[in-house]
PDB file of N, H, CA, C and O in Angstrom:
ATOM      1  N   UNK A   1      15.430 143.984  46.833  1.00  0.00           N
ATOM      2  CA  UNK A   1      15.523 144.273  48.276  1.00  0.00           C
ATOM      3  C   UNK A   1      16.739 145.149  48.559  1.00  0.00           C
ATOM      4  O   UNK A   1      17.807 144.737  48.105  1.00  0.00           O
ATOM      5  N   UNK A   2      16.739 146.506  49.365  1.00  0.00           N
ATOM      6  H   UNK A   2      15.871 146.840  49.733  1.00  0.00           H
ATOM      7  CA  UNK A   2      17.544 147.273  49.971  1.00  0.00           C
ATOM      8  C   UNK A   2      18.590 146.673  50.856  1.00  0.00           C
ATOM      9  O   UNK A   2      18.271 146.364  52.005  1.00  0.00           O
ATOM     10  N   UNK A   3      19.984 146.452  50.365  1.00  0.00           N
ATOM     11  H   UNK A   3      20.242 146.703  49.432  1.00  0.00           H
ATOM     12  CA  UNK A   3      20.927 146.256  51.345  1.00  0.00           C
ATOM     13  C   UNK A   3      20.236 146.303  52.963  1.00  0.00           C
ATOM     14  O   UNK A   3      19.867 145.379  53.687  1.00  0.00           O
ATOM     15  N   UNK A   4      20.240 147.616  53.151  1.00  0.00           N
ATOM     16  H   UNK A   4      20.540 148.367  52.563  1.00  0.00           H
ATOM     17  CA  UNK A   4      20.159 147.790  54.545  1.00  0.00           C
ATOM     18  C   UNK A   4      18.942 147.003  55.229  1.00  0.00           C
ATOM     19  O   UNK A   4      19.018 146.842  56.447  1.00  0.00           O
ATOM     20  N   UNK A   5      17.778 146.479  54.519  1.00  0.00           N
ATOM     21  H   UNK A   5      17.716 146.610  53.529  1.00  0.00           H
ATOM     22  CA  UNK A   5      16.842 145.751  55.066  1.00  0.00           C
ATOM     23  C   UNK A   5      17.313 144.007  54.615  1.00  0.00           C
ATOM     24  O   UNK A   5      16.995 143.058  55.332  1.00  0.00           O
ATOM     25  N   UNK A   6      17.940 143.884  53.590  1.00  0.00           N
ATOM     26  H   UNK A   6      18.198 144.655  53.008  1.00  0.00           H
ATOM     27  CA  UNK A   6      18.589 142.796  54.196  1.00  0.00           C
ATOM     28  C   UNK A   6      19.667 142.757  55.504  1.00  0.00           C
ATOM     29  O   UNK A   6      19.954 141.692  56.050  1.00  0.00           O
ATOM     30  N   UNK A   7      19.966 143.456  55.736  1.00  0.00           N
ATOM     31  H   UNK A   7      19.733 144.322  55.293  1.00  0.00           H
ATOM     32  CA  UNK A   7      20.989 143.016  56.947  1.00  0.00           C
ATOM     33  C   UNK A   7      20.299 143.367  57.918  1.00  0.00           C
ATOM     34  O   UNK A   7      20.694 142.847  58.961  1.00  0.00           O
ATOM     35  N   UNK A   8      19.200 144.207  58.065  1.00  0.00           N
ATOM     36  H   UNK A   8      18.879 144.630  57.217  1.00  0.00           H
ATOM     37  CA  UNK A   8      17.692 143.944  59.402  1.00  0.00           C
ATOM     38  C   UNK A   8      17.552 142.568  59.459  1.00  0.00           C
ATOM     39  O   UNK A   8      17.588 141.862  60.466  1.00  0.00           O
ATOM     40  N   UNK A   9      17.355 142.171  58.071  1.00  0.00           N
ATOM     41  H   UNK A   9      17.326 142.745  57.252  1.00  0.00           H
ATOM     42  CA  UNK A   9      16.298 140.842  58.301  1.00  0.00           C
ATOM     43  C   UNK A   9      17.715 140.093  58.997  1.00  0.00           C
ATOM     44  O   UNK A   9      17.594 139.668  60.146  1.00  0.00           O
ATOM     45  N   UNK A  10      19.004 139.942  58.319  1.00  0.00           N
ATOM     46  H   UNK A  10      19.102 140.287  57.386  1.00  0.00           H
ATOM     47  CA  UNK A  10      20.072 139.199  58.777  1.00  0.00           C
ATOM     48  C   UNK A  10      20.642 139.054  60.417  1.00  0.00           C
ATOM     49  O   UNK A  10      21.180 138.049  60.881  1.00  0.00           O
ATOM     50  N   UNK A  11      20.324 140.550  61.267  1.00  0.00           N
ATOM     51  H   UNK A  11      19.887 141.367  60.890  1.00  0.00           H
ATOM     52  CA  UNK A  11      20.365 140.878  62.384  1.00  0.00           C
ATOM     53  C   UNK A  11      19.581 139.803  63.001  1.00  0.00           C
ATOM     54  O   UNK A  11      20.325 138.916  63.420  1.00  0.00           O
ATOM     55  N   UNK A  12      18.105 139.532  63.239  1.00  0.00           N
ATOM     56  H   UNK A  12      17.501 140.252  62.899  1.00  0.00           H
ATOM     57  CA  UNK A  12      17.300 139.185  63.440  1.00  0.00           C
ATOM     58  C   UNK A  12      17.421 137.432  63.455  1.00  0.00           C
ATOM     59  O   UNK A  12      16.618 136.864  64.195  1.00  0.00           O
ATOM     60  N   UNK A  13      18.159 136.775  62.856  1.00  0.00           N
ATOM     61  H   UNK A  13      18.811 137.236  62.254  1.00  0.00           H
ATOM     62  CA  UNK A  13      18.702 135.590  62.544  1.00  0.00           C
ATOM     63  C   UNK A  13      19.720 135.195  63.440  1.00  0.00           C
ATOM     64  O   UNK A  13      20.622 136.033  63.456  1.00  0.00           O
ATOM     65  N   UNK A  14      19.922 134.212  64.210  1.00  0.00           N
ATOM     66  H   UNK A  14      19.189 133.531  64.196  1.00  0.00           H
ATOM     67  CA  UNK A  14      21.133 134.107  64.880  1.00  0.00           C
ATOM     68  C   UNK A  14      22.342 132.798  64.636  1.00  0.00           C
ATOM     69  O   UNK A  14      23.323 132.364  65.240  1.00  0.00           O
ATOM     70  N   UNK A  15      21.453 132.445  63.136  1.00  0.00           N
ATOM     71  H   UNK A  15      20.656 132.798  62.645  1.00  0.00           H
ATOM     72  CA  UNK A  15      22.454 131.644  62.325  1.00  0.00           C
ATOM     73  C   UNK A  15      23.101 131.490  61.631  1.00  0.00           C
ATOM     74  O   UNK A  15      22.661 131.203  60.518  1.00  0.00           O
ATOM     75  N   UNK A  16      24.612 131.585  61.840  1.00  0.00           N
ATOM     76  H   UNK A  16      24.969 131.819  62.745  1.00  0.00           H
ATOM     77  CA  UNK A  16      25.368 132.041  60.952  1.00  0.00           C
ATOM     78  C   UNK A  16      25.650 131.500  59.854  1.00  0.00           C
ATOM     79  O   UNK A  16      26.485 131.961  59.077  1.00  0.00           O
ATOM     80  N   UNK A  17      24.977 130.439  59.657  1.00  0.00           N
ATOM     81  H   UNK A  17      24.298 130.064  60.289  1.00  0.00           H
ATOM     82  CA  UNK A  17      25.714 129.629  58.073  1.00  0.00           C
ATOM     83  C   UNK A  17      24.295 130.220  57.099  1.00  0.00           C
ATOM     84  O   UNK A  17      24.420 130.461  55.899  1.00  0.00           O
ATOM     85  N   UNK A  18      23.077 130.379  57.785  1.00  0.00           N
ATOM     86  H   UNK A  18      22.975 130.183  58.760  1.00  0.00           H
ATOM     87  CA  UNK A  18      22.196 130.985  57.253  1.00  0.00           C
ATOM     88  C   UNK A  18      21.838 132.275  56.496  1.00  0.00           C
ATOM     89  O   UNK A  18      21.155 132.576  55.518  1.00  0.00           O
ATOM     90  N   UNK A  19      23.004 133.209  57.853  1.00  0.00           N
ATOM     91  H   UNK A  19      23.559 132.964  58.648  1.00  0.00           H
ATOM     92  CA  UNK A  19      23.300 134.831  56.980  1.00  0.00           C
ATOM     93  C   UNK A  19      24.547 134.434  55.845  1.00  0.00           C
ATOM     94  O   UNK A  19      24.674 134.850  54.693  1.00  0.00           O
ATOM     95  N   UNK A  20      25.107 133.812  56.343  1.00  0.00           N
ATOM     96  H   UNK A  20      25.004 133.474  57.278  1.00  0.00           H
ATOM     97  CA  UNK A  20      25.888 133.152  55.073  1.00  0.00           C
ATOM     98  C   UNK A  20      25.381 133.468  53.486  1.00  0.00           C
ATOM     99  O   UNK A  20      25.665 134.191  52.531  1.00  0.00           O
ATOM    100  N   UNK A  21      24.205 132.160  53.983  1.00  0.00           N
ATOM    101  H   UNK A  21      23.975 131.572  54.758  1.00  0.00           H
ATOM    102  CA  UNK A  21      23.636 131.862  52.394  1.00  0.00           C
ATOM    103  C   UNK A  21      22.896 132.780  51.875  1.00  0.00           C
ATOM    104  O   UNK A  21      22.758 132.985  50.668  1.00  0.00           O
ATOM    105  N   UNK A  22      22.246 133.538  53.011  1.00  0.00           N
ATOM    106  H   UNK A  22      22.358 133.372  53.990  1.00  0.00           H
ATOM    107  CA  UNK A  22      21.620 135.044  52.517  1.00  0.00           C
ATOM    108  C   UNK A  22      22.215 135.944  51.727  1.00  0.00           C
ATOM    109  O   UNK A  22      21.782 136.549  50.747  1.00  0.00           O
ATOM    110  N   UNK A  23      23.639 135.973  52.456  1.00  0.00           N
ATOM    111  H   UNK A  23      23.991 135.481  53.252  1.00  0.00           H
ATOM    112  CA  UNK A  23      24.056 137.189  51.604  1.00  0.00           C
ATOM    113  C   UNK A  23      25.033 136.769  50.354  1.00  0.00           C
ATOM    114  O   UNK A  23      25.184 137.656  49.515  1.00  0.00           O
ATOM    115  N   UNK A  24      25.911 135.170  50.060  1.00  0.00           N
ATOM    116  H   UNK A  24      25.788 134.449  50.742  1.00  0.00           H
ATOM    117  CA  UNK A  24      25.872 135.010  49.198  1.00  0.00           C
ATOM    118  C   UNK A  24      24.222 135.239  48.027  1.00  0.00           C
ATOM    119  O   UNK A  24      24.126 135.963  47.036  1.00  0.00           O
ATOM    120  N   UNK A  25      23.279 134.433  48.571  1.00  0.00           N
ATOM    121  H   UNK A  25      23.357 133.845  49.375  1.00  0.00           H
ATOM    122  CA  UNK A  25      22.148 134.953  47.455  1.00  0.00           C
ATOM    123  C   UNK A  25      21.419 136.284  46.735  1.00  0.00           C
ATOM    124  O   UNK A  25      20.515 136.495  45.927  1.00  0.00           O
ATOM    125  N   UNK A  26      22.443 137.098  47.586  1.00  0.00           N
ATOM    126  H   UNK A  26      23.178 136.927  48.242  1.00  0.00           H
ATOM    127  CA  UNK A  26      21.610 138.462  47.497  1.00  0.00           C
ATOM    128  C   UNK A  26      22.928 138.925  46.313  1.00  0.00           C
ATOM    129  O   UNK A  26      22.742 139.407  45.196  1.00  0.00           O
ATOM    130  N   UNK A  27      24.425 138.566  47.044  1.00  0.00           N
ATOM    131  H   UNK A  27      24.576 138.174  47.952  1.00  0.00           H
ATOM    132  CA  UNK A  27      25.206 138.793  45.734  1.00  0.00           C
ATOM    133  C   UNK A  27      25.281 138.541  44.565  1.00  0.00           C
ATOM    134  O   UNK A  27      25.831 139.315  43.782  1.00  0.00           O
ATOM    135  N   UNK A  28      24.749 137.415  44.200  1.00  0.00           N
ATOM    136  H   UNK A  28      24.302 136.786  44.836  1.00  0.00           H
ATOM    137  CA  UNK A  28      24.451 137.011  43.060  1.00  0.00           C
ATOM    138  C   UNK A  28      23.420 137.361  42.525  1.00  0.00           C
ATOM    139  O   UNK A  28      23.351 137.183  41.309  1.00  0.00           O
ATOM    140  N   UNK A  29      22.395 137.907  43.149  1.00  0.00           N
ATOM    141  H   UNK A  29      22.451 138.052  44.137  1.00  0.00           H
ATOM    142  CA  UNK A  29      21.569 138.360  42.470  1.00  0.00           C
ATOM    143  C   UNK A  29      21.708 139.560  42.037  1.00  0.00           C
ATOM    144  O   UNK A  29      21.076 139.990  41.073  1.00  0.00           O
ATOM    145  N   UNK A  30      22.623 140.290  42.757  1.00  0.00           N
ATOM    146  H   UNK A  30      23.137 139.941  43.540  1.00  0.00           H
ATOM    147  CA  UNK A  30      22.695 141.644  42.502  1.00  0.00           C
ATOM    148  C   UNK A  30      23.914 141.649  41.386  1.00  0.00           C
ATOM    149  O   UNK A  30      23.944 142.708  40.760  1.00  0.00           O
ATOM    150  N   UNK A  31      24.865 140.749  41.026  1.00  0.00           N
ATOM    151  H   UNK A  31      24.841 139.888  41.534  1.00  0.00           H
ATOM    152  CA  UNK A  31      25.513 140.629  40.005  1.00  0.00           C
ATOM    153  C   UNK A  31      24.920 139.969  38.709  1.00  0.00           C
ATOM    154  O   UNK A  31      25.512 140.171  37.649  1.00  0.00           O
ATOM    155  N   UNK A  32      23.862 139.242  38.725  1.00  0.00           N
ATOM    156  H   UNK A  32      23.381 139.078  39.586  1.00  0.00           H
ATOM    157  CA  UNK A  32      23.509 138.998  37.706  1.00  0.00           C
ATOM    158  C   UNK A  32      22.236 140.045  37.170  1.00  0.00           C
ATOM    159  O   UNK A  32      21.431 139.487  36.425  1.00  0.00           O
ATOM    160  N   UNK A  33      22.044 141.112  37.392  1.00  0.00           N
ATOM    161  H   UNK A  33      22.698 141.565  37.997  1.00  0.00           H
ATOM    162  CA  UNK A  33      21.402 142.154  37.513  1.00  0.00           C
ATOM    163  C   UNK A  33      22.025 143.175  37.176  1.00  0.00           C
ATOM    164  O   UNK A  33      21.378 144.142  36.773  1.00  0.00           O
ATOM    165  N   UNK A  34      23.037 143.216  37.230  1.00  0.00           N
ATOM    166  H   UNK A  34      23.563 142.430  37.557  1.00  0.00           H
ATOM    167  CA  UNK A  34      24.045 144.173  36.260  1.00  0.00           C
ATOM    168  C   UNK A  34      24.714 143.358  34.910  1.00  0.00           C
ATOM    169  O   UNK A  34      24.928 143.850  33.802  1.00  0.00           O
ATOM    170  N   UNK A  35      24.867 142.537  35.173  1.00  0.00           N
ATOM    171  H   UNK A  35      24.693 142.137  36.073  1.00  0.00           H
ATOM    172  CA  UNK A  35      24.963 141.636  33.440  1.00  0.00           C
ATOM    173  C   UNK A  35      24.089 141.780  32.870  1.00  0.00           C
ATOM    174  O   UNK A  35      24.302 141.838  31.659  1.00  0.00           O
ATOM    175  N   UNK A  36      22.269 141.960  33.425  1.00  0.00           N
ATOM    176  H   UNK A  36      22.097 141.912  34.409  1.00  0.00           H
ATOM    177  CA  UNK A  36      21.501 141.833  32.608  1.00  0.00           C
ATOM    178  C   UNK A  36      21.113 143.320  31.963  1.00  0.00           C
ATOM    179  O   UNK A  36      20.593 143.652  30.898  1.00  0.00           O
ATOM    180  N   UNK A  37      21.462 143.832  32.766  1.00  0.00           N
ATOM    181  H   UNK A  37      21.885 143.562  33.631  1.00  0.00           H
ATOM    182  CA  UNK A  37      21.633 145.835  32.102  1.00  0.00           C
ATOM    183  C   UNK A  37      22.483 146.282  31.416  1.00  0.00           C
ATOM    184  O   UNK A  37      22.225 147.248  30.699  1.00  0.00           O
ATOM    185  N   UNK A  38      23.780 145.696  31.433  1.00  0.00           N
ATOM    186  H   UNK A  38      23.990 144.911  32.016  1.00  0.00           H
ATOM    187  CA  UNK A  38      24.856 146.053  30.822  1.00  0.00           C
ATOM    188  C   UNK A  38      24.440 145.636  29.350  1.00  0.00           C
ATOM    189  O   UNK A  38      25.220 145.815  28.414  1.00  0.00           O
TER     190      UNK A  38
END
């Protein structure tokens, strides 16, 4: 998923412990996604 359409979908949300956990989950995914290429 494109940064920028996660933070659409995050806009759209008006809970903040929720965009929270979103975007911790998106970091980690996107870091363990470069460990797995490297």
């Amino acid at each position: 998923m494109h940064f920028s359409a996660l933070l659409a979908k995050m806009r759209k949300i008006n809970n903040p412990r929720f965009k929270k956990n979103l975007a911790v989950v998106y970091f980690i995914r996107r870091f363990l996604c470069q460990i797995s290429q490297s």
